[in-house]
C-alpha positions, 0 to 999 in steps of 0.5 A: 438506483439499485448500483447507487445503494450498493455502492454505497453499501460497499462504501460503508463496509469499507470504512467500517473495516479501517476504523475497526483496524485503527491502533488507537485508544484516545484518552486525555493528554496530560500536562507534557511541559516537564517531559524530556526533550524527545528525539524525532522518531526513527520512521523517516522514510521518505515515500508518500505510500503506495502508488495506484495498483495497475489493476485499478486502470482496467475497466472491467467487473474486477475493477472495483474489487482490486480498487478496495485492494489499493484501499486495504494495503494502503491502510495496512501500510499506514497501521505499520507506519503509525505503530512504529512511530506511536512505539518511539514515543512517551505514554503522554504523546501516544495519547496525543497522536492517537487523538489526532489519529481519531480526529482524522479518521473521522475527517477521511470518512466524512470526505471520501463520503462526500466525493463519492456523492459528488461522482454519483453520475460518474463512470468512476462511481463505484470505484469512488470510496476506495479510490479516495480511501486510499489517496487519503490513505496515502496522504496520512502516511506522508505526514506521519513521517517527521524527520527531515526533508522529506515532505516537499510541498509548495508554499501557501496557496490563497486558492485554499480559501476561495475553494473552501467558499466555493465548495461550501465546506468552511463550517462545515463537519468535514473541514471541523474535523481536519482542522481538529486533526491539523491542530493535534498533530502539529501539536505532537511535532511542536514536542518532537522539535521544541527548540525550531520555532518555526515548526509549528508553522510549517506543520499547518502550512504542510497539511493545509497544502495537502488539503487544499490538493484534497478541495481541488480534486474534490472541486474537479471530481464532477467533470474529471472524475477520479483521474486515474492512471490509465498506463502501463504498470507492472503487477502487484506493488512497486518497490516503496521509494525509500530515502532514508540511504542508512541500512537500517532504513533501507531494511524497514522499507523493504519489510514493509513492502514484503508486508503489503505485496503478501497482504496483497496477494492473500487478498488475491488468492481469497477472490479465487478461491471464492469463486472456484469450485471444489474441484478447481479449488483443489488443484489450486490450493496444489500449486499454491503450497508448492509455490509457497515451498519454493518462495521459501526456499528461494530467499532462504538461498539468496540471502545465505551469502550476506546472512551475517550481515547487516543487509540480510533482511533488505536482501531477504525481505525484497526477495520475498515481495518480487516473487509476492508480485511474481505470483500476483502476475501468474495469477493475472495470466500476465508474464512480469518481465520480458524473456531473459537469458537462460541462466539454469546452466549455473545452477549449484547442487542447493539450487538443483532442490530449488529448481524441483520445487519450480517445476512442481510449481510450472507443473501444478499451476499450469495444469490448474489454468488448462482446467479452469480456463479451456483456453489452448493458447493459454495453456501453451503459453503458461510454461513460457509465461512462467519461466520468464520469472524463474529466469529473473530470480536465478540471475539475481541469485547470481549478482547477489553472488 
């Protein structure tokens, strides 16, 4: 009973903190049929938001705190991604959106509400909130993003209605609340594409698609619980699958990944940090300011040789989120690429300074997990682990070249 109360506790905080951080101000909508014809918004992406982290996969007492990570990133992603789209349009349909935005924040609390009291007897419990937060998550910003083919759906499936009788959800709060959001966000793309009659349709066929897979994972949730992937994953976030080939697309898509991989690793550090103590702390803090140093000055030197032009901040911003990613596996104890050839014998005389920041870094760190842990065989292991990274990012320094 005392692990229900605080799961749900928990529960409520997280909800509570991502409808704080929801950029919106619903007011009402103002006569829009002498507005101009709009142009969709330039958002086109092409990725359905961040896939399960791999640390969601272990189950031990870290578990549940790297569930609400995949919560929290999954929202910070959808906060970028609304803004963007919410600055391309006029003050009328930001009004708009923003009421279809409360509409279905209200429906996700109310459902992850409720699948987290449908798993109450499961093993996944404790991780049901922010497992379903971040699905729903993922879900919002799939249909945030208007413009072209992304969205590829099946068509209407008539299971739709017999889930909604089965589950006994058809009057309910939380199916009132997705339709409201269904009605005001189709709405918003009926203005974006005004002369495709059909648009309307397909908008409702769309997200009555994601939510009838929404019915069905809640349906199946008492005897499957949350279906997570339990396989192999590489630390940190994978790189956003982004189909908009256009470089300025493809430089939007790597700043949001560089943004997620640094809020994720913030997260990281704080849960360290926390339960470190002054002295551990210290040496940490140590090895994270030389690391910051050399994160820094790595992508400073691999983007200087395409700097001046227009995929400078795609080089930059992916440099930025595989070191983020290197560092969350280095603060996993886990080496994030297999053994490389060594490549340190190419160095240039800017990369000789780079390379001291490193081995500051290798130093510092390294000296913190012999004090932490007491482990020998970590402690021998670490400088290997370690340099298995620094390896990857001096021969990518070399094909950028």
């Amino acid at each position: 009973m005392m692990k229900f109360k605080v799961a749900i506790a928990v529960s409520v905080v997280l909800v509570g903190s991502q409808l704080a951080m929801e950029p919106i101000k619903a007011t009402p909508v103002p006569n829009a049929k002498s507005a101009p014809p709009l142009q969709p918004p330039a958002v086109v992406l092409g990725f359905a938001g961040i896939a399960q982290l791999d640390c969601v996969q272990q189950l031990e007492a870290g578990e549940y705190r790297c569930a609400r990570y995949w919560a929290e990133v999954t929202h910070l992603l959808k906060s970028s991604v609304y803004r963007d789209v919410e600055s391309q349009f006029p003050p009328h349909l930001q009004r708009q959106l923003a009421i279809a935005d409360q509409s279905w924040a209200k429906f996700q609390t109310q459902h992850c509400q409720q699948m987290t009291q449908r798993l109450r007897n499961q093993p996944d419990f404790p991780l049901a909130m922010s497992v379903c937060l971040a699905k729903l998550n993922n879900d919002r910003i799939l249909e945030l993003q208007w413009g072209g083919q992304i969205i590829t759906r099946q068509s209407r499936d008539p299971r739709f209605e017999s889930l909604l009788d089965q589950l006994k959800l058809r009057n309910s709060s939380v199916q009132r609340q997705w339709e409201d959001y269904r009605t005001q966000h189709c709405q918003v793309e009926k203005a974006i594409f005004p002369f495709n009659n059909l648009r309307l349709a397909e908008c409702h066929q769309r997200l009555r698609q994601a939510r009838l897979e929404q019915l069905e994972d809640f349906f199946a949730a008492p005897s499957r619980g949350l279906a997570l992937f339990r396989g192999d994953a590489l630390p940190g976030i994978r790189e956003l699958n982004c189909v908009d080939g256009t470089q300025i697309g493809l430089n939007r898509c790597a700043v949001y990944w560089s943004q997620m991989t640094q809020s994720l690793r913030s997260r990281i550090l704080q849960d360290w940090l926390r339960r470190l103590s002054w002295q551990h702390g210290r040496a940490f803090k140590n090895a994270e300011m030389v690391w910051q140093d050399y994160h820094r000055a790595h992508c400073d030197e691999l983007v200087e040789s395409v700097k001046e032009g227009s995929m400078a901040p795609m080089v930059y911003h992916r440099c930025l989120a595989k070191l983020n990613n290197d560092r969350i596996a280095d603060l996993k104890g886990i080496a994030a690429y297999e053994p490389d050839e060594d490549v340190r014998s190419q160095l240039t005389p800017q990369q000789d300074k780079i390379q001291q920041l490193w081995d500051r870094y290798q130093a510092e760190y390294c000296k913190f997990e012999s004090q932490f842990f007491g482990n020998p065989t970590r402690t021998k292991q670490c400088p290997t682990r370690l340099s298995q990274a620094r390896l990857r990012h001096l021969k990518e320094m070399m094909n950028v070249r």
